[in-house]
mmCIF file of the N, C-alpha and C atoms, coordinates in Angstrom:
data_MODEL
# 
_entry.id   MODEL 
# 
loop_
_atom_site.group_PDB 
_atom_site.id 
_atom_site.type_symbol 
_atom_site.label_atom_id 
_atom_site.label_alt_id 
_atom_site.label_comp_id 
_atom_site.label_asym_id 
_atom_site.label_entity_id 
_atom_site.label_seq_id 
_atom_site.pdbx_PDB_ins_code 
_atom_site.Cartn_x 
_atom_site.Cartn_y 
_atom_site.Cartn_z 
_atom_site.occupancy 
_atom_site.B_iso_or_equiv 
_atom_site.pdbx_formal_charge 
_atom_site.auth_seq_id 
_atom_site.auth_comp_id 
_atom_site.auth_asym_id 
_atom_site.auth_atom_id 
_atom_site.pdbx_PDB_model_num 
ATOM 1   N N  . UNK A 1 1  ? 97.018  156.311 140.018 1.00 0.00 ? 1  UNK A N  1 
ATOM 2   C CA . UNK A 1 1  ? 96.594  156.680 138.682 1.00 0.00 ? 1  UNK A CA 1 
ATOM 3   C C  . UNK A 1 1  ? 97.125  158.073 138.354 1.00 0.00 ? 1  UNK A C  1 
ATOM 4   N N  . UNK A 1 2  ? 97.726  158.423 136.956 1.00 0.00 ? 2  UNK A N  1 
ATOM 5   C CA . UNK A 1 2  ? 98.098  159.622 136.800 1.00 0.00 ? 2  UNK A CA 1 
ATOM 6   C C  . UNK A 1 2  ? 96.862  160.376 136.352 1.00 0.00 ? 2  UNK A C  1 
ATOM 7   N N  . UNK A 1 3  ? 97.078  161.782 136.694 1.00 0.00 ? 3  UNK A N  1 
ATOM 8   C CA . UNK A 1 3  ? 96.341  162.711 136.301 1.00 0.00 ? 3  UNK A CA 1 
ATOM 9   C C  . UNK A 1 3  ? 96.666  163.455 134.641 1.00 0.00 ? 3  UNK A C  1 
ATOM 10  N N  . UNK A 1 4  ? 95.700  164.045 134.065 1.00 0.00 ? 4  UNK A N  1 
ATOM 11  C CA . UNK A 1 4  ? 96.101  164.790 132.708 1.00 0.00 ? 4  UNK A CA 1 
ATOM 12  C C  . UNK A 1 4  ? 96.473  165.921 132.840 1.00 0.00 ? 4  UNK A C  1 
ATOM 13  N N  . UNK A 1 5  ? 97.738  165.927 132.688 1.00 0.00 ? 5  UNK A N  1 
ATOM 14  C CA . UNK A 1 5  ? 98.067  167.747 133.268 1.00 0.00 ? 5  UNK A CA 1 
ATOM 15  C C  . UNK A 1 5  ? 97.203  168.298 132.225 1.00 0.00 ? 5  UNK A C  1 
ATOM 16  N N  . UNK A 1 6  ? 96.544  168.102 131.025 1.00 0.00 ? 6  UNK A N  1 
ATOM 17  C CA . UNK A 1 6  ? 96.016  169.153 130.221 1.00 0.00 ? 6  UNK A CA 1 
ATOM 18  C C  . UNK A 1 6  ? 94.919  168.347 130.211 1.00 0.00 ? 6  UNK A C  1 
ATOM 19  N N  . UNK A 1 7  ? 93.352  168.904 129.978 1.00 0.00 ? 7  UNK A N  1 
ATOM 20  C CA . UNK A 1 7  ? 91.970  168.359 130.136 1.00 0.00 ? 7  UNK A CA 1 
ATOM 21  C C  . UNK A 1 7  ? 92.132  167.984 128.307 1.00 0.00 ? 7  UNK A C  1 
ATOM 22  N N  . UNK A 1 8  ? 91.242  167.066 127.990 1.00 0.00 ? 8  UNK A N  1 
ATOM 23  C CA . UNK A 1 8  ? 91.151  166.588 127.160 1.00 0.00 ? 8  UNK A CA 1 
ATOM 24  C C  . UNK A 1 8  ? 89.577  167.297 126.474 1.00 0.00 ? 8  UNK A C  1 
ATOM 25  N N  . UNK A 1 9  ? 90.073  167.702 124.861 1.00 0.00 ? 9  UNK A N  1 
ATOM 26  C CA . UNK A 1 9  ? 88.755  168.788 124.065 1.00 0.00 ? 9  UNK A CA 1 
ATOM 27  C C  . UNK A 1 9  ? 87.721  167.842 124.043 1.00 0.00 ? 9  UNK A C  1 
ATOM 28  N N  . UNK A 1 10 ? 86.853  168.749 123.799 1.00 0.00 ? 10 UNK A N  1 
ATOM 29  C CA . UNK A 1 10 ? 85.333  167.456 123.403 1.00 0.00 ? 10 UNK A CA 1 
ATOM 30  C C  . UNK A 1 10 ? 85.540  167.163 122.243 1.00 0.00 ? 10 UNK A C  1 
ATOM 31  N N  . UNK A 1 11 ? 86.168  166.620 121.366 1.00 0.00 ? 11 UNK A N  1 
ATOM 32  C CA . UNK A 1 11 ? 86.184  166.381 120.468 1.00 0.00 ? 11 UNK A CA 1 
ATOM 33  C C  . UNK A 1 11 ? 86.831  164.840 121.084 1.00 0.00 ? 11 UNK A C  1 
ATOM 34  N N  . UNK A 1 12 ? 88.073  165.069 121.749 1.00 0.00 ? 12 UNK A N  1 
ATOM 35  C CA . UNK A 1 12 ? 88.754  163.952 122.187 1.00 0.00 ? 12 UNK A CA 1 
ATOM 36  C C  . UNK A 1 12 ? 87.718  162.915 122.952 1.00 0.00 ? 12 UNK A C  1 
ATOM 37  N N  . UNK A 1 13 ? 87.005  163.752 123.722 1.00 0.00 ? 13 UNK A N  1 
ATOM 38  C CA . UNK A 1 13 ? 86.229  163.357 124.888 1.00 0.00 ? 13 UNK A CA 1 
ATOM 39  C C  . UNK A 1 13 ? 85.083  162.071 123.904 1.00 0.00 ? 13 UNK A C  1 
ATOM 40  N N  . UNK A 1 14 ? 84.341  162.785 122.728 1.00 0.00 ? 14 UNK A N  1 
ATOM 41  C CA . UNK A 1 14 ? 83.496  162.205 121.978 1.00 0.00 ? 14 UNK A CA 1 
ATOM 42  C C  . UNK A 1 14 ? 84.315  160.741 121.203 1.00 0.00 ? 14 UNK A C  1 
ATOM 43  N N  . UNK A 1 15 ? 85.582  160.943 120.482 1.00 0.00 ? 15 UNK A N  1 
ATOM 44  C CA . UNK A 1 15 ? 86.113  160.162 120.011 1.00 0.00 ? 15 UNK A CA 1 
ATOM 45  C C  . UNK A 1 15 ? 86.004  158.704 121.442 1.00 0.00 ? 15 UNK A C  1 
ATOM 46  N N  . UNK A 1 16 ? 86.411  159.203 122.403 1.00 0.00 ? 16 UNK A N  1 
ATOM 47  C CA . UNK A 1 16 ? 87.265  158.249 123.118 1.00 0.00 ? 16 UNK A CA 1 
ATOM 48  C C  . UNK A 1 16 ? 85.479  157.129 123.321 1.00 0.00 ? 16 UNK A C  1 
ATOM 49  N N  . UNK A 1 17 ? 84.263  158.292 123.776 1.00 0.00 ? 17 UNK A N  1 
ATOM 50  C CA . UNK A 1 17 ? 83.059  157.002 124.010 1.00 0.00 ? 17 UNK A CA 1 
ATOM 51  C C  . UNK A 1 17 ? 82.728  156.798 122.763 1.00 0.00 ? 17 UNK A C  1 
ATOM 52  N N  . UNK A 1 18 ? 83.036  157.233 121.546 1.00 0.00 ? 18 UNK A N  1 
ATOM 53  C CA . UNK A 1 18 ? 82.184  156.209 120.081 1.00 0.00 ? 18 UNK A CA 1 
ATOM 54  C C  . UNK A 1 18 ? 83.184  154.992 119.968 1.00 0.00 ? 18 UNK A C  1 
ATOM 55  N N  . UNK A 1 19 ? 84.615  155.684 120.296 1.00 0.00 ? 19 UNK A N  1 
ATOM 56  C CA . UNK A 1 19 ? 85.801  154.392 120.123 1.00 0.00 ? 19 UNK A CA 1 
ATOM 57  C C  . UNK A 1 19 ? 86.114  153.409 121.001 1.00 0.00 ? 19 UNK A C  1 
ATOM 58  N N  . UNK A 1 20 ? 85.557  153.197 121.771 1.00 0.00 ? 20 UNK A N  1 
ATOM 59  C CA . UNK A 1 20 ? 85.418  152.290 123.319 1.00 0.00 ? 20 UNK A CA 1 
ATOM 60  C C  . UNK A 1 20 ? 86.187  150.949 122.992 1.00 0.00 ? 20 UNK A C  1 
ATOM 61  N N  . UNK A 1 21 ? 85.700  150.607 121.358 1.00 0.00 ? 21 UNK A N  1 
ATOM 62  C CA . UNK A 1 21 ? 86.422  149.159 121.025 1.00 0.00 ? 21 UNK A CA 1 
ATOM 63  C C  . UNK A 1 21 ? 87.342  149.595 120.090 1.00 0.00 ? 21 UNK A C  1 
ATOM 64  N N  . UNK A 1 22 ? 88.360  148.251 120.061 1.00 0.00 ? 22 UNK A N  1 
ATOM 65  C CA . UNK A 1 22 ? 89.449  148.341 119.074 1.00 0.00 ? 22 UNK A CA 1 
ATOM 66  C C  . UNK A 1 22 ? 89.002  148.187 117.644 1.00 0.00 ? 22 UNK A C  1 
ATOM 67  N N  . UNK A 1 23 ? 89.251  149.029 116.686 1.00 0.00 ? 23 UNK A N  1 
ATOM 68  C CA . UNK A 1 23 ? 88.788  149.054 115.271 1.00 0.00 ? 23 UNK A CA 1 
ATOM 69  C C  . UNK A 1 23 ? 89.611  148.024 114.083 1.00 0.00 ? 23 UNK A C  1 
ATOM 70  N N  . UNK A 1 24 ? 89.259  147.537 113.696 1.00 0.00 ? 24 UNK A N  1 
ATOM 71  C CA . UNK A 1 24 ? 90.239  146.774 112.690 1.00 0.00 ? 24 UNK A CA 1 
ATOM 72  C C  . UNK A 1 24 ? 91.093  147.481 111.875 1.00 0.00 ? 24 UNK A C  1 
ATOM 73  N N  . UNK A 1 25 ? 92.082  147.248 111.411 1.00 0.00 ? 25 UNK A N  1 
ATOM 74  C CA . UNK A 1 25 ? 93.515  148.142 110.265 1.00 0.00 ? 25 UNK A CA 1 
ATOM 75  C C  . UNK A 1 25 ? 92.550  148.973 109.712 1.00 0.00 ? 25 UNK A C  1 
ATOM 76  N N  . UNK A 1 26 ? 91.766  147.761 108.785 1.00 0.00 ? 26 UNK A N  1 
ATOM 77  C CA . UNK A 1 26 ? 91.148  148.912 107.619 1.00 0.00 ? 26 UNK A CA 1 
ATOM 78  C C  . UNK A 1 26 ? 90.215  149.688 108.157 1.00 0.00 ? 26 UNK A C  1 
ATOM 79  N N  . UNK A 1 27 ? 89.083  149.716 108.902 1.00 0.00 ? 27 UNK A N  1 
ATOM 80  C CA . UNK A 1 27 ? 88.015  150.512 109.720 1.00 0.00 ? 27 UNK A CA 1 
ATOM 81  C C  . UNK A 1 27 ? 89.069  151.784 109.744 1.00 0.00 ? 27 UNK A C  1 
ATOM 82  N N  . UNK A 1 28 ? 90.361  151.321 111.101 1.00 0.00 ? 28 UNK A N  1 
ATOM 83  C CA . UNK A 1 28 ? 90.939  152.433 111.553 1.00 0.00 ? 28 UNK A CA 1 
ATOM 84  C C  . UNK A 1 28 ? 91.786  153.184 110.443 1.00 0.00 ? 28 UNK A C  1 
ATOM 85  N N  . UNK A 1 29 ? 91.744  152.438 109.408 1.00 0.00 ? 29 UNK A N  1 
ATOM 86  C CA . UNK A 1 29 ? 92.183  153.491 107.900 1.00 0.00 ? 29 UNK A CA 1 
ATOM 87  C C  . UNK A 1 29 ? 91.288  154.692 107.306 1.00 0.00 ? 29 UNK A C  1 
ATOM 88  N N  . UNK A 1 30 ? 90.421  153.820 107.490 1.00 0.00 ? 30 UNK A N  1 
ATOM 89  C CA . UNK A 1 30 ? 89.306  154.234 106.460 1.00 0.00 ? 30 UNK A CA 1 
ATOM 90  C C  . UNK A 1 30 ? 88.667  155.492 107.482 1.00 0.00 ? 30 UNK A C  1 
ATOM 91  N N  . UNK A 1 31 ? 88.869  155.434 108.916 1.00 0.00 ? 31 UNK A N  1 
ATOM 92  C CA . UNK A 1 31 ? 88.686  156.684 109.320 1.00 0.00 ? 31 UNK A CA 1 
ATOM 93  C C  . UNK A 1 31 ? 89.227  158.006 109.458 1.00 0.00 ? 31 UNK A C  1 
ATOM 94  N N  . UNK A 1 32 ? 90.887  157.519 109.561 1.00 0.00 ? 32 UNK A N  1 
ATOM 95  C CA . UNK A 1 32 ? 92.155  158.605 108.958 1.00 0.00 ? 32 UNK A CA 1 
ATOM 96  C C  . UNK A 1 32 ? 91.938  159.055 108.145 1.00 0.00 ? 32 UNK A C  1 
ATOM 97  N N  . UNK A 1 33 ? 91.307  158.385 106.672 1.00 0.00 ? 33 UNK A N  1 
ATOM 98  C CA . UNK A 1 33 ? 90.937  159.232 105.547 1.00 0.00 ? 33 UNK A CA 1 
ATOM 99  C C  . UNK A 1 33 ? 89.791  160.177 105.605 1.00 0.00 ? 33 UNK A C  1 
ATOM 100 N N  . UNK A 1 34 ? 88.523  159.607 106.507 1.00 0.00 ? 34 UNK A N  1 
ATOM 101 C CA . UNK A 1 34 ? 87.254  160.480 106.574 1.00 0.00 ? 34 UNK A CA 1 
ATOM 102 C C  . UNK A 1 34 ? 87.888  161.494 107.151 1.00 0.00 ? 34 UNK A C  1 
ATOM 103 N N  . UNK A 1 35 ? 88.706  161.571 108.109 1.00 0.00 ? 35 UNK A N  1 
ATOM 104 C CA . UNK A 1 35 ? 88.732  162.836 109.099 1.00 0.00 ? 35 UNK A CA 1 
ATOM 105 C C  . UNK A 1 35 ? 89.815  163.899 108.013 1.00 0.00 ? 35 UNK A C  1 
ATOM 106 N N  . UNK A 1 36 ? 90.761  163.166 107.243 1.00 0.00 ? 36 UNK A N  1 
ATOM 107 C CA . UNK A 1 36 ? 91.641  164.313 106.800 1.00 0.00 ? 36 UNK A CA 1 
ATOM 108 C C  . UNK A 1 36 ? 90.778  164.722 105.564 1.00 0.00 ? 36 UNK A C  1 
ATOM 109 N N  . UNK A 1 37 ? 89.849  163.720 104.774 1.00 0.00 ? 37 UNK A N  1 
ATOM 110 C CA . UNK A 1 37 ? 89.493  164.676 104.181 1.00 0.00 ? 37 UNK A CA 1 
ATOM 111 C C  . UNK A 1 37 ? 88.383  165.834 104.497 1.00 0.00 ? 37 UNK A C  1 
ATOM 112 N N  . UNK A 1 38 ? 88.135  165.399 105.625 1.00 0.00 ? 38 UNK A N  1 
ATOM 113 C CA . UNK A 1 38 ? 87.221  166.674 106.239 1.00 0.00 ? 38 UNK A CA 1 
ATOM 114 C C  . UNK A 1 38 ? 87.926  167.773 106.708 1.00 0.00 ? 38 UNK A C  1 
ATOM 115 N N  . UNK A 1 39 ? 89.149  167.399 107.188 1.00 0.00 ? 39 UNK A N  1 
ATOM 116 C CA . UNK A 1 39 ? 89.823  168.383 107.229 1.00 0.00 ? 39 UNK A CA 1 
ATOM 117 C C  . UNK A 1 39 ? 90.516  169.321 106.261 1.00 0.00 ? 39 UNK A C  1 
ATOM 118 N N  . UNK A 1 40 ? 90.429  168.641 105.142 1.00 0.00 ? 40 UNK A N  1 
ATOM 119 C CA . UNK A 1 40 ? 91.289  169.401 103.511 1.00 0.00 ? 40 UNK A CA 1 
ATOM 120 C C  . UNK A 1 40 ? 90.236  170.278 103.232 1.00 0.00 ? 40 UNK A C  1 
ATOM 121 N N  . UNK A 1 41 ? 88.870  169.512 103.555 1.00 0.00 ? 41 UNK A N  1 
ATOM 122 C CA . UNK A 1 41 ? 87.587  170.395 102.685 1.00 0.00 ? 41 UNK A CA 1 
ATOM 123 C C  . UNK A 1 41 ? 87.058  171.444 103.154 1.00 0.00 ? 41 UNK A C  1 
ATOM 124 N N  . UNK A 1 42 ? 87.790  171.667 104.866 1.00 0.00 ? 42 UNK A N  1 
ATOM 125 C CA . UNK A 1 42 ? 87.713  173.018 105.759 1.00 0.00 ? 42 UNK A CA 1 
ATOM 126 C C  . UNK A 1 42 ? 88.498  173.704 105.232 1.00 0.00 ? 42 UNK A C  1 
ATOM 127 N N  . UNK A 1 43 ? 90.037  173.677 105.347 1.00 0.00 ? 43 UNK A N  1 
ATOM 128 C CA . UNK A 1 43 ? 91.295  174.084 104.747 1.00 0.00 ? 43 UNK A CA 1 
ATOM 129 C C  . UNK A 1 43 ? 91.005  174.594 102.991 1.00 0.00 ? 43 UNK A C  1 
ATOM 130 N N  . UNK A 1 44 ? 89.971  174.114 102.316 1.00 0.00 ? 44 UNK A N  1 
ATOM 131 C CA . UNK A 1 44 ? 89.762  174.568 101.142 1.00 0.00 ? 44 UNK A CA 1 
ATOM 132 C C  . UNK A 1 44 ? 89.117  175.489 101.086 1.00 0.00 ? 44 UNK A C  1 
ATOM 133 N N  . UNK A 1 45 ? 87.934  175.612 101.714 1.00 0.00 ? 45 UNK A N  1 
ATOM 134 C CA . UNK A 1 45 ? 86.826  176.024 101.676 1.00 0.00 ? 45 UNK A CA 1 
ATOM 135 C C  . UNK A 1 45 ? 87.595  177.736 102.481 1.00 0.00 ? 45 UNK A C  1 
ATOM 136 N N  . UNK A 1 46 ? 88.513  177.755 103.305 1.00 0.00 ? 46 UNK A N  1 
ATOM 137 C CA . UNK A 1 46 ? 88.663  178.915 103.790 1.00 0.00 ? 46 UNK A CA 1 
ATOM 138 C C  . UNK A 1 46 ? 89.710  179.142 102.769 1.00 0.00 ? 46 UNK A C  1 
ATOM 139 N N  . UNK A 1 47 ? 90.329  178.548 101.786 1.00 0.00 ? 47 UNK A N  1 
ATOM 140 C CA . UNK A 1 47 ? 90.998  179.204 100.961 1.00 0.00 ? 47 UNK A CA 1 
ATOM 141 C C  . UNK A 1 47 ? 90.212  179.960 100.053 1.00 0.00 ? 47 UNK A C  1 
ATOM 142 N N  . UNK A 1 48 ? 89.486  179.257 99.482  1.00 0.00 ? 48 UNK A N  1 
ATOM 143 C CA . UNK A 1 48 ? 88.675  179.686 98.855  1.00 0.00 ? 48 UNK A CA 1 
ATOM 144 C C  . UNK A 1 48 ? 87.759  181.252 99.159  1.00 0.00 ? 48 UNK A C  1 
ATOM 145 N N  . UNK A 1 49 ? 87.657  181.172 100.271 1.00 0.00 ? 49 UNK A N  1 
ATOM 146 C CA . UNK A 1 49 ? 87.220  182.538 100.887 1.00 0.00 ? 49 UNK A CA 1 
ATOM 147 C C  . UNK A 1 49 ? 88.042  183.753 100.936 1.00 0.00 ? 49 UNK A C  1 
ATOM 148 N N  . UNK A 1 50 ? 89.514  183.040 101.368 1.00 0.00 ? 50 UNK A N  1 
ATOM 149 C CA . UNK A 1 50 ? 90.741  184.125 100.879 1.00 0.00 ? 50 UNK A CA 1 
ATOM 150 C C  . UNK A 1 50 ? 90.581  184.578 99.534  1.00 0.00 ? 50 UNK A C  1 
ATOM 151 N N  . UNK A 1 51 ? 90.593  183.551 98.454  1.00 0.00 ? 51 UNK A N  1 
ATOM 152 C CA . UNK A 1 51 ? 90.967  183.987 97.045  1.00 0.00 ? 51 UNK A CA 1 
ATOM 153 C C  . UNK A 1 51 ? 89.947  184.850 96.819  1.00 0.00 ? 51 UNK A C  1 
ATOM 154 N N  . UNK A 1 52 ? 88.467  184.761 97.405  1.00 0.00 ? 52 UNK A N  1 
ATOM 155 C CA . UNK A 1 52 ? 87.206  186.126 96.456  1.00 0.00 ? 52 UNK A CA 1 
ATOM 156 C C  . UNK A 1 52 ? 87.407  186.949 97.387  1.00 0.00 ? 52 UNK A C  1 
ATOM 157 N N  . UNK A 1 53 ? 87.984  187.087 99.011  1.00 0.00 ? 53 UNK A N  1 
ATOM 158 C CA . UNK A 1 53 ? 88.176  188.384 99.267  1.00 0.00 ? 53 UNK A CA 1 
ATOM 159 C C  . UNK A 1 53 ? 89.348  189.177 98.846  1.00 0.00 ? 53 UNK A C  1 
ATOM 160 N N  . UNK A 1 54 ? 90.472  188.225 98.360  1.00 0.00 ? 54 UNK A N  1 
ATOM 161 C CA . UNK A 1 54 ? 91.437  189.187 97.882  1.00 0.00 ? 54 UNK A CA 1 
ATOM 162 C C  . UNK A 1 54 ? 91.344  189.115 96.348  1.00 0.00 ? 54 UNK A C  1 
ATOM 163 N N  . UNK A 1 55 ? 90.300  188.996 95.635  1.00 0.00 ? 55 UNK A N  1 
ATOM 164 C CA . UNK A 1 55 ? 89.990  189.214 94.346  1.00 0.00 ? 55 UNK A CA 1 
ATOM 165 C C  . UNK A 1 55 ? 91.432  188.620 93.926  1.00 0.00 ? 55 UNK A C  1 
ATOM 166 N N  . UNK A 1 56 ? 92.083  187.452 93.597  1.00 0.00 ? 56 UNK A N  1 
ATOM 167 C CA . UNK A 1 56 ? 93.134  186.804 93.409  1.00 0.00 ? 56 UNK A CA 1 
ATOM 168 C C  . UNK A 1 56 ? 92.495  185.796 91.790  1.00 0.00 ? 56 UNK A C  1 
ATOM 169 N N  . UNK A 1 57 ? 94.025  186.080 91.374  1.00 0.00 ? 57 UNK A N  1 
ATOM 170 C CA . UNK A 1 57 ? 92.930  185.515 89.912  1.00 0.00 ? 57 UNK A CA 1 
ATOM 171 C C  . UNK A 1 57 ? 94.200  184.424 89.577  1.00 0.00 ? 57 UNK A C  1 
ATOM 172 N N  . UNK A 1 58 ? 93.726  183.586 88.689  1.00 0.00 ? 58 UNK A N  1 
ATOM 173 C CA . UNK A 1 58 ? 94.922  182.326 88.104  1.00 0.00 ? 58 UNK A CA 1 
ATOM 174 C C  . UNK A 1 58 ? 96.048  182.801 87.713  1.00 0.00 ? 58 UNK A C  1 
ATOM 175 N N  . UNK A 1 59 ? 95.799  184.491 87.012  1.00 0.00 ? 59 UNK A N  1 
ATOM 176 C CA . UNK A 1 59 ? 97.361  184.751 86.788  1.00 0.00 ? 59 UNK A CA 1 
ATOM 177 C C  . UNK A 1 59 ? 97.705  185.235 87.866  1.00 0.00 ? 59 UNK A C  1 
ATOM 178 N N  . UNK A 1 60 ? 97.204  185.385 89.197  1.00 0.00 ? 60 UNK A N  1 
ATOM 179 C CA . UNK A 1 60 ? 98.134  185.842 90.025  1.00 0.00 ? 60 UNK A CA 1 
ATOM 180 C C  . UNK A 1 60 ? 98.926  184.207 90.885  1.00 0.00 ? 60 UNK A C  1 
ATOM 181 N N  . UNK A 1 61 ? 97.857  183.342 90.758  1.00 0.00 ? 61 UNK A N  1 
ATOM 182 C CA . UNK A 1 61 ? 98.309  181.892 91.345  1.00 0.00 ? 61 UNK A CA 1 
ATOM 183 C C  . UNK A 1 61 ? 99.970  181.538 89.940  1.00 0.00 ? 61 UNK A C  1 
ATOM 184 N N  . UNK A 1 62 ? 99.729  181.643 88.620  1.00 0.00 ? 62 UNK A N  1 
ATOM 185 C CA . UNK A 1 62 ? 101.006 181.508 87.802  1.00 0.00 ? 62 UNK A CA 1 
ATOM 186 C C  . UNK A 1 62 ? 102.189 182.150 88.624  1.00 0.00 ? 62 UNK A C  1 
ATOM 187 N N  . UNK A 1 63 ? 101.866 183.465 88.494  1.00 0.00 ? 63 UNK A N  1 
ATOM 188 C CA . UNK A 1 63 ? 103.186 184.332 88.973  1.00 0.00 ? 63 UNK A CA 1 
ATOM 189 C C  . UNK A 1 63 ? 103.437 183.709 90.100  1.00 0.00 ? 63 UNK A C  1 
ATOM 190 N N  . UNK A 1 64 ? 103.091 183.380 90.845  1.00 0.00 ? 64 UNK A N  1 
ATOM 191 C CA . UNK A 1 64 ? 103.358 183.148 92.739  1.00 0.00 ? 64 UNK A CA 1 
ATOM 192 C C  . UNK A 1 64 ? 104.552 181.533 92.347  1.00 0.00 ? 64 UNK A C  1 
ATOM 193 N N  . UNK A 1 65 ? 103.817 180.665 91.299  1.00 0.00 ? 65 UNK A N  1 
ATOM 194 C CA . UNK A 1 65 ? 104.294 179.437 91.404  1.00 0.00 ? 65 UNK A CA 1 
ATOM 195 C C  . UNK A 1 65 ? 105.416 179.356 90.442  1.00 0.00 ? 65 UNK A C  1 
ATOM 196 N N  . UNK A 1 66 ? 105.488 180.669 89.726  1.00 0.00 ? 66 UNK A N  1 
ATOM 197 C CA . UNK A 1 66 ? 106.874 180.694 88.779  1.00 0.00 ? 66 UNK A CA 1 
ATOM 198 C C  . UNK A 1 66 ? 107.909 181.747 89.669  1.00 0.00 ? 66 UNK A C  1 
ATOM 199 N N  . UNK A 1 67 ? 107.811 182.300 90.212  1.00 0.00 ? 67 UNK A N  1 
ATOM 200 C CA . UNK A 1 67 ? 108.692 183.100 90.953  1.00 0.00 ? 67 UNK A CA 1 
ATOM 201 C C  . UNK A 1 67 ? 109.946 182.370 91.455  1.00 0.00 ? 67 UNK A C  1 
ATOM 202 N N  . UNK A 1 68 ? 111.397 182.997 91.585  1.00 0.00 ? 68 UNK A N  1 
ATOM 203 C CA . UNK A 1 68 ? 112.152 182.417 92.063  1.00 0.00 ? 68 UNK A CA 1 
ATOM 204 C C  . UNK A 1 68 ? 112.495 182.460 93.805  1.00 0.00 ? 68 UNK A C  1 
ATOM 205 N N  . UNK A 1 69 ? 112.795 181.437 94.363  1.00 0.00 ? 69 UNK A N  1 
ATOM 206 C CA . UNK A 1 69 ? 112.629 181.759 96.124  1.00 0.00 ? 69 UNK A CA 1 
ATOM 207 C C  . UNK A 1 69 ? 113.836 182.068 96.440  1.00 0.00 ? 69 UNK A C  1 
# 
């Protein structure tokens, strides 16, 4: 039996005993979506924390998205 050269997070650890059985297409869809959008709504939520600590306002979001790169 091979070994895991890297230990597996508890997160993995939890997934692997709730997921014990094979999920159907859509189940295993419909959970890709729960998890990314939990993940967008972290990813927002700390944006959001950026924008009131750097007092950032819509005209500064205009300028940023009209600028040339």
């Amino acid at each position: 039996m091979n070994s895991l050269k890297y230990p597996l997070s508890n997160v993995q650890v939890e997934l692997l005993k709730l997921f014990s059985t094979n999920l159907s297409e859509n189940d295993l869809k419909e959970l890709k979506i729960l998890i990314s959008r939990f993940y967008s709504q972290k990813a927002i939520k700390e944006a959001d924390k950026l924008w009131d600590q750097k007092d950032y306002s819509n005209k500064d979001m205009d300028k940023w998205l009209n600028e040339q790169s």
